[in-house]
C-alpha positions in Angstrom: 8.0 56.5 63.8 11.6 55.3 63.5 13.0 51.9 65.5 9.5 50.0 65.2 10.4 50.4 61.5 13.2 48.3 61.8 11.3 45.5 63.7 9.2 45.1 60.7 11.4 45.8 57.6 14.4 44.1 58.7 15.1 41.6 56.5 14.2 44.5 53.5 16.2 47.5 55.8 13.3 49.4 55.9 11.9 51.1 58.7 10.0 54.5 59.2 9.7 57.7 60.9 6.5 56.2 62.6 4.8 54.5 65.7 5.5 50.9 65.0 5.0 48.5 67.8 7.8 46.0 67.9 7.7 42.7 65.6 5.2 43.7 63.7 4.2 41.7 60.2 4.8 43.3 56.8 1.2 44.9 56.0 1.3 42.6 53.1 3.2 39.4 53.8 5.1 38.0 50.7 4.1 34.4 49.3 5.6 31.9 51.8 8.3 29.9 49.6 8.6 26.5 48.7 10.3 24.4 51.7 13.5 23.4 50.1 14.0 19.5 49.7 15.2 17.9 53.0 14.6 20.7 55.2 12.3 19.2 58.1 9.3 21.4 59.8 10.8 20.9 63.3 14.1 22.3 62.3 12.3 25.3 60.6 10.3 26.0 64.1 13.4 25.3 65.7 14.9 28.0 63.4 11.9 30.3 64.2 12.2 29.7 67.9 15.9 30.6 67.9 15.6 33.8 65.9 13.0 35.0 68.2 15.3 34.6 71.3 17.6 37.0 69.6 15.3 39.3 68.9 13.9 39.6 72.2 17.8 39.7 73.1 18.1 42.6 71.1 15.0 44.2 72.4 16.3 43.7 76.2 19.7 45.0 75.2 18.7 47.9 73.3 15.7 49.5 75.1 13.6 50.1 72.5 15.0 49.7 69.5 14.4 47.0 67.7 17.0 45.8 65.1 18.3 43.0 62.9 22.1 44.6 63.7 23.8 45.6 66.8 23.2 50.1 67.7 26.4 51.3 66.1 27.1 55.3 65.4 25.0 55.7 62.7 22.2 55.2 65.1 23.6 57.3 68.0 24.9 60.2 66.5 24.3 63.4 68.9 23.5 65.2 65.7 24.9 66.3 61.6 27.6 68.0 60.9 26.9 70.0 57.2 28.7 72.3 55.2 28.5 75.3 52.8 28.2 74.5 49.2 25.6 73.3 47.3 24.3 70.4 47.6 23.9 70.8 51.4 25.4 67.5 52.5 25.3 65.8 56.6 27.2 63.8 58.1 26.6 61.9 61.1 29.0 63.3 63.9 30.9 59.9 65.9 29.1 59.6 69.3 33.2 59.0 70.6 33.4 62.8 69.2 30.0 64.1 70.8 31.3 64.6 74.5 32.9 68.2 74.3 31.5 69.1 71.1 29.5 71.9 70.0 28.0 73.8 67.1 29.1 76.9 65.5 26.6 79.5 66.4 24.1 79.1 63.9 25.2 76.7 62.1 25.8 72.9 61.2 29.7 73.3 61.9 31.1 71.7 64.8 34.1 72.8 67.1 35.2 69.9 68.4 36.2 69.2 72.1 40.1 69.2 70.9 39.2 72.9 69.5 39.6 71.7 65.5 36.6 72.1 63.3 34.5 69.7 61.3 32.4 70.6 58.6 31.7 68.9 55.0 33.6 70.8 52.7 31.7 72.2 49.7 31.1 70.3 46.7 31.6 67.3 48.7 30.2 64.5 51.2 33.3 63.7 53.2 33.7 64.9 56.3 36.9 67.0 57.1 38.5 68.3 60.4 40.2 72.0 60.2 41.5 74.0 62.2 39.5 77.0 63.2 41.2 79.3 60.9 40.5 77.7 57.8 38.9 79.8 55.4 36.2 77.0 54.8 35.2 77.1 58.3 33.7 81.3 58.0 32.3 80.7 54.5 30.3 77.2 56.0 29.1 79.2 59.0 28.7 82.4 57.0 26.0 80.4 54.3 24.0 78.9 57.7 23.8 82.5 58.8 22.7 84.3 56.1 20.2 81.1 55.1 18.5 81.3 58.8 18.3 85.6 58.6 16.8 85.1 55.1 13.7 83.5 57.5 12.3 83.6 60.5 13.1 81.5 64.1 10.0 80.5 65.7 10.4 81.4 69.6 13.8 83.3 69.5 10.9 86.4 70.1 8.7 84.8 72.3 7.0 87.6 74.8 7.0 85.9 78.5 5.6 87.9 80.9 6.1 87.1 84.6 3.5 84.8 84.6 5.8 81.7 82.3 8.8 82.8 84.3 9.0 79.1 85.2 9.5 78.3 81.9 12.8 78.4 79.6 14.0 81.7 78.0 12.6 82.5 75.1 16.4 82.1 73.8 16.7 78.7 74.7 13.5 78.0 72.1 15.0 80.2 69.8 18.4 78.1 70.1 16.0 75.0 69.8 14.0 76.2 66.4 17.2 76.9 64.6 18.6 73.5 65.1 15.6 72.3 63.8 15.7 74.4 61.3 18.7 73.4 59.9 18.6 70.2 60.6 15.5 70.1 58.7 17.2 71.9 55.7 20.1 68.9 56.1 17.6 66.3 56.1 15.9 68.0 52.5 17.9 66.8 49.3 18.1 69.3 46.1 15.1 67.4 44.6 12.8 68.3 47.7 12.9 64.6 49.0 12.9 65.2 52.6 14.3 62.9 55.0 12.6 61.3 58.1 17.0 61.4 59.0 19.9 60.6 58.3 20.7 56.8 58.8 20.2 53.8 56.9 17.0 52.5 57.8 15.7 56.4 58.8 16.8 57.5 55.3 13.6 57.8 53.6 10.8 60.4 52.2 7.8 59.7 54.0 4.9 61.9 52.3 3.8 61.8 55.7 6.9 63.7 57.2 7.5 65.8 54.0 3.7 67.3 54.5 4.8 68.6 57.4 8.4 69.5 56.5 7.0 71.8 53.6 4.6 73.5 56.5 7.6 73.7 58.6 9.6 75.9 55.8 6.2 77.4 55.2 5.8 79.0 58.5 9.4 80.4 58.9 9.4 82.1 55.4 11.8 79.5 53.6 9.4 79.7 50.6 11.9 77.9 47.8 12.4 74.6 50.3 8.6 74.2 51.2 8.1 74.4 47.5 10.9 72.3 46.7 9.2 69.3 48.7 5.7 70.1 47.2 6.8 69.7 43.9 9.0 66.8 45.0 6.1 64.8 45.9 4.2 66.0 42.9 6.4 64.2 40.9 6.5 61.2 42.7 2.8 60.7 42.8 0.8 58.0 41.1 -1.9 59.2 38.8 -4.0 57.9 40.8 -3.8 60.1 43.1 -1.9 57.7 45.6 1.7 58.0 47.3 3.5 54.9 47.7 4.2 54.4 51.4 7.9 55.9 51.0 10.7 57.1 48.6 14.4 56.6 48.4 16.6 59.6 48.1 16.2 59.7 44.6 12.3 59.9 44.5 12.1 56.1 43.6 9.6 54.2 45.2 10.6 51.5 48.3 8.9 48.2 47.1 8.9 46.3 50.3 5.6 45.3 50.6 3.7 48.1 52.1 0.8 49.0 50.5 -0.3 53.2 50.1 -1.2 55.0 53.4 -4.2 56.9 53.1 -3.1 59.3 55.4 -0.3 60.5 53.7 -2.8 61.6 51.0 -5.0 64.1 53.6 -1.3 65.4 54.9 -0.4 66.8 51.7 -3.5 68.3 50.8 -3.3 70.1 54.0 0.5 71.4 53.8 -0.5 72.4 49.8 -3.6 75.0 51.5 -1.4 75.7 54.3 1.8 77.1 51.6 -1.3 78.5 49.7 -2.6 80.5 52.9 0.8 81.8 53.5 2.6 82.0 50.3 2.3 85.8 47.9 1.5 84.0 45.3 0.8 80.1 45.0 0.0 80.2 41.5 4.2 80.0 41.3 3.9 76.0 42.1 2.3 75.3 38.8 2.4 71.4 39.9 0.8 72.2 43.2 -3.2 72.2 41.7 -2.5 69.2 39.4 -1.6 67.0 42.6 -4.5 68.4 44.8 -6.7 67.3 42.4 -5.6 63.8 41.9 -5.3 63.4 45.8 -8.2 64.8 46.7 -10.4 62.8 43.9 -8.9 59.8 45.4 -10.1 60.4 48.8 -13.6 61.7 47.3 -14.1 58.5 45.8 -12.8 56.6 48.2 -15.2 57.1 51.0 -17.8 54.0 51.5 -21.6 54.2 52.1 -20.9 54.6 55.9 -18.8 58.0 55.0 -15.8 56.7 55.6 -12.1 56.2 53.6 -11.4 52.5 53.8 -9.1 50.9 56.2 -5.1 51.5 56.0 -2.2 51.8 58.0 -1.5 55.1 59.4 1.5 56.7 61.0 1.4 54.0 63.2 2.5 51.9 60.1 0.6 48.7 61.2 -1.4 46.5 59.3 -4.8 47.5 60.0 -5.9 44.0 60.6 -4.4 44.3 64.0 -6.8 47.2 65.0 -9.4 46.8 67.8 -11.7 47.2 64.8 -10.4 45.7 61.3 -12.9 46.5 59.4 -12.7 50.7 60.0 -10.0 53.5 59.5 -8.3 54.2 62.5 -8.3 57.9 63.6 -5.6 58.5 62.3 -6.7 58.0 58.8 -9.9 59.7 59.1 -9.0 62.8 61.0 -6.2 63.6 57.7 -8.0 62.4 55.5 -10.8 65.2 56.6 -8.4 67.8 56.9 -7.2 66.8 53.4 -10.8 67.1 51.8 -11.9 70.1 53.3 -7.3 71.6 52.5 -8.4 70.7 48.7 -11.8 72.4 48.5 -10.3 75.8 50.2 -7.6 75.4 47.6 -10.0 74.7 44.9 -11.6 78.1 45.8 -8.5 79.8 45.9 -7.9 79.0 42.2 -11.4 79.3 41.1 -12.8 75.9 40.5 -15.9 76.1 42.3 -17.3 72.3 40.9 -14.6 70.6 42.6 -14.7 73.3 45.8 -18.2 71.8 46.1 -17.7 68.1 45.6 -14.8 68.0 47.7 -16.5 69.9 50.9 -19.2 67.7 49.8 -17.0 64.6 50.8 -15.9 66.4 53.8 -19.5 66.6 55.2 -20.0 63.3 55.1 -16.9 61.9 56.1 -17.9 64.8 59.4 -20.9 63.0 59.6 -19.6 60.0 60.0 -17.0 61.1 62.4 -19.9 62.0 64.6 -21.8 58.7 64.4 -18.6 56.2 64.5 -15.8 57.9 66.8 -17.9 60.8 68.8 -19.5 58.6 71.2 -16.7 56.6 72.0 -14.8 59.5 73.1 -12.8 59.7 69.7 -11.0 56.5 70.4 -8.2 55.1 67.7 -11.1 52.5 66.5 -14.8 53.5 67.1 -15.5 51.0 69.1 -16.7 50.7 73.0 -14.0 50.4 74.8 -11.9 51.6 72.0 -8.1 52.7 73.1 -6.6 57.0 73.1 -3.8 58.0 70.7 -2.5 60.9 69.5 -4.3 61.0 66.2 -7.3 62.7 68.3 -5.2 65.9 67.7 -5.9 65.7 64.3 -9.1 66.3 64.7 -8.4 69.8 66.6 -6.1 73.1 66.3 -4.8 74.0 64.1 -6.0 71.0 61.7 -9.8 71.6 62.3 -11.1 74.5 64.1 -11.6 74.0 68.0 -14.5 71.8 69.7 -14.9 71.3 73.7 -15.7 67.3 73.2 -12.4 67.2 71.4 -10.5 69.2 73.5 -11.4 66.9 76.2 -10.2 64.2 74.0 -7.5 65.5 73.6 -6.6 66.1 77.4 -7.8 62.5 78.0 -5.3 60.9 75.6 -2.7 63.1 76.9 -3.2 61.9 80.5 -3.2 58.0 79.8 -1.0 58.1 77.2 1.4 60.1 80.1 5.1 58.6 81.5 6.7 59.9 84.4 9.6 60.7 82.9 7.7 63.6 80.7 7.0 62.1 77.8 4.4 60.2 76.2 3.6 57.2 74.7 2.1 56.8 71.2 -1.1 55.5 72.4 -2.7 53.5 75.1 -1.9 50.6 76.3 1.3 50.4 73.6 2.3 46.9 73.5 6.2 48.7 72.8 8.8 50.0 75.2 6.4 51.5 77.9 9.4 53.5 79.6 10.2 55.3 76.5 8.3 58.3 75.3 8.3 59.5 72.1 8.9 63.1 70.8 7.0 63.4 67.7 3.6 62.5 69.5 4.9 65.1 72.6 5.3 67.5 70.0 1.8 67.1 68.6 0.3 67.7 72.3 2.5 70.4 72.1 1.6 71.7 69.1 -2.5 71.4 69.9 -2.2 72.9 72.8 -0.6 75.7 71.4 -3.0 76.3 68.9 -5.7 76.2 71.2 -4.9 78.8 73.5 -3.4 76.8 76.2 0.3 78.8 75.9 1.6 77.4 79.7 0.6 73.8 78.4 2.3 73.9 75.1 5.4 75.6 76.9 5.7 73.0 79.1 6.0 70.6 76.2 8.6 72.7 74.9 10.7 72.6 78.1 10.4 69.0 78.1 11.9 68.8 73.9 14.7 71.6 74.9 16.0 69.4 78.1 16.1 66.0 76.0 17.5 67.1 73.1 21.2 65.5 72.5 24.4 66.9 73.3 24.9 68.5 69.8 20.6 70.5 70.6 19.3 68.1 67.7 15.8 66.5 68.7 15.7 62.7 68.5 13.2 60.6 68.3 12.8 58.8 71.4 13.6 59.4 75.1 14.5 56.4 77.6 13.7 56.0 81.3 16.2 58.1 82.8 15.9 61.2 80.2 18.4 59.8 77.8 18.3 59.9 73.8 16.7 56.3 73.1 16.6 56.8 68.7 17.8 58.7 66.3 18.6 62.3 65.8 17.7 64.2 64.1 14.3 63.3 63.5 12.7 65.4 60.4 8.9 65.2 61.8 9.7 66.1 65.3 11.8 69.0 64.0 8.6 69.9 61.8 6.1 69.9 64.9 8.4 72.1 67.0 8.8 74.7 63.9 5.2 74.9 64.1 4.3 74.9 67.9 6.9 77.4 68.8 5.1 79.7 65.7 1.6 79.1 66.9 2.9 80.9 70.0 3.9 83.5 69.0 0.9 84.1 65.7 -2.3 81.9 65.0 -1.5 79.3 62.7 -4.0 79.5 60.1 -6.9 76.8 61.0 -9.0 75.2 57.9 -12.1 76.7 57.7 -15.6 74.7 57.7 -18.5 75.5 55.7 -21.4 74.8 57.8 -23.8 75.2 55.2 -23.3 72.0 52.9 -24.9 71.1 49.5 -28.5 70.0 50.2 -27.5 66.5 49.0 -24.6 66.1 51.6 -27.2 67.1 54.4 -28.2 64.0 56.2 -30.1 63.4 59.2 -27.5 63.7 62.1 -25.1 65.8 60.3 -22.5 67.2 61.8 -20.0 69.9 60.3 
């Protein structure tokens, strides 16, 4: 997630889209330099001691955000102002310039409160203020349009019978999914790098986040962005089969230390079957079979004698060292990581190759098997140990990113109750050593979204309600909420975006929901299996 970023990749300015808990270590700390001549131990602790009064400063005076500078606009924008044009550029709008302000319908342009106009004028990245006559002002609002009626908005046709009359109208979701729609289509650069947002140490490409993006565009018929961010991180991949952990805007790769997330591998398998189970023809992304095979192999091979991938950081972005149990994946590398291996052997049908349909499912199966012997009798904690704490990555393991299963399901429900705060929201996981008055949307969303594609539409709805009240002034979706129902991070945020896209289209059609061979290779069958 975003500010927990910040706490760890200060010194480097690099945080990300992702559950950090504050002061975290780098996952791989740098050599320790030589003590310069003269320089005493006690002055250095003293040093140490000093900089970690400001930083719990900070973390008093800013809520949750953690951060080596003082909050300035950049982080609390109430949303982007864009333009027409091509490239699609945004631009933070002042939070001095929020109260009053409103969007275009439709669009990223902004009527200010003093009635004049801001918009990024096309062909380039400055902001400009018009008044509402300028010609600029129809053409940028005009392009939105057309780009959102060229799709579809998720909720906007929502059928409510009298029985969700409690809930919000299905225009207010509609007015919801096209913000996120184009904020998402802000947040995505011309090269398909998509961006977790907007601001310095948010303005990265998490594979992670673009996984989801490209299912995002996927599921409201914007074909040419999902498959401009699939073939974005095709070309950033290692041969190897291996992401790094994130990219700059240009598709280089951030060397600050972190090593690859093996969860960002399973993700992209499963947003390359899910464009593949809803695009005419995928075989027009000639890079997209290439990078499922190189993925996929990786996680194939990667899987130990126990069945399981080894042990990285997840979305949570913390060193694994720091989990209950070191020496095993959390959940939330195991449950993508499955989804990922049985995305690439569905894909692998699709085009044909049965060999590596069959090796890959194979992998699956045992990776299932030891799903069922490590996490299942735990209760599918985050580490499969006794005692072992909820998170959200217990949704991965249900709708719509494995078909549905009671004891998960009530997983599921358990995680959501302890992870619960009063103000709505929930935490990332349980007993979350971070800010434990602020909630976080990305892991609401994901409740959300499971409980949509599992058949529980007043659950998911309430969710829903709970995203369209604390959005910002401007309707963007940040990434935290504070105590008292206030914006707490940054907005927009690209995953959250992603999650509502996705829940609000599970309403109103099934998502389609990897299927599961139950019938492995005799050599995958073990005693205990489980599909």
């Amino acid at each position: 997630m975003a500010d927990e970023r910040l706490a760890r990749w200060g010194a480097s300015r690099g945080p990300s889209p992702r559950l950090e808990e504050p002061a975290l270590p780098s996952a791989r700390p740098a050599p320790r330099p030589a003590r310069p001549p003269g320089r005493r131990p006690g002055v250095r602790r003293f040093r140490s001691a000093a900089a970690l009064l400001i930083v719990a400063a900070l973390v008093a005076t800013s809520g949750s955000t953690l951060s080596t500078a003082p909050s300035g606009p950049g982080w609390a924008s109430p949303g982007l102002v864009g333009g027409a044009g091509w490239p699609l550029v945004g631009v933070p709008l002042s939070p001095a310039e929020g109260p009053g302000a409103a969007y275009l319908p439709d669009s990223s342009v902004v009527r200010l409160a003093n009635g004049q106009i801001r918009l990024v004028p096309s062909g380039t990245e400055t902001p400009a203020t018009v008044p509402p006559g300028d010609p600029q002002v129809a053409a940028a609002v005009r392009s939105d349009n057309s780009w959102l009626a060229h799709g579809t908005v998720p909720g906007s046709e929502l059928r409510l019978g009298s029985a969700y009359q409690h809930h919000r109208s299905a225009e207010e979701y509609g007015d919801m999914a096209k913000r996120a729609l184009l904020d998402l289509r802000l947040l995505t650069r011309p090269n398909g790098a998509s961006l977790a947002s907007w601001y310095g140490a948010w303005r990265y490409s998490w594979p992670r986040d673009s996984a989801f993006a490209a299912a995002a565009f996927t599921v409201t018929e914007h074909p040419a962005e999902a498959r401009r961010v699939l073939r974005f991180l095709a070309r950033v991949q290692h041969e190897d089969g291996l992401w790094a952990a994130r990219y700059n805007a240009d598709g280089t790769a951030v060397v600050d230390g972190r090593p690859p997330q093996l969860d960002s591998l399973g993700w992209v398998l499963w947003a390359s079957w899910f464009y593949t189970a809803r695009a005419p023809s995928p075989r027009d992304l000639p890079e997209l079979w290439p990078m499922v095979q190189r993925a996929a192999d990786h996680l194939a091979h990667s899987l130990d004698t126990e069945g399981l991938p080894p042990p990285s950081s997840d979305y949570w972005e913390r060193d694994h060292r720091r989990e209950q149990d070191p020496r095993r994946p959390t959940l939330g590398v195991v449950g993508p990581v499955l989804a990922g291996l049985r995305a690439a052997a569905a894909v692998a049908d699709g085009y044909g190759v049965r060999g590596k349909a069959a090796q890959w499912r194979a992998a699956a199966h045992r990776l299932s098997d030891a799903v069922a012997r490590q996490f299942t009798p735990y209760g599918y904690p985050r580490s499969p140990v006794r005692g072992g704490r909820m998170d959200t990555s217990v949704t991965f393991l249900a709708p719509p990113f494995a078909p549905l299963d009671p004891g998960v399901s009530g997983a599921v429900a358990t995680a959501a109750r302890k992870q619960a705060l009063p103000n709505g929201g929930v935490l990332p996981g349980e007993r979350w050593s971070g800010n434990k008055l602020v909630a976080w949307t990305p892991e609401t969303a994901l409740f959300a979204l499971n409980a949509a594609a599992s058949g529980r539409p007043d659950e998911a709805l309430g969710r829903l309600d709970w995203l369209t009240e604390h959005r910002t002034t401007l309707g963007a979706l940040p990434e935290k909420i504070g105590e008292r129902g206030q914006p707490a991070g940054v907005a927009p945020l690209g995953w959250t975006a992603s999650l509502v896209l996705l829940t609000l289209s599970a309403l109103e059609r099934p998502l389609p929901v990897l299927p599961v061979d139950n019938s492995p290779p005799p050599q995958a069958r073990r005693p205990g299996w489980r599909p």
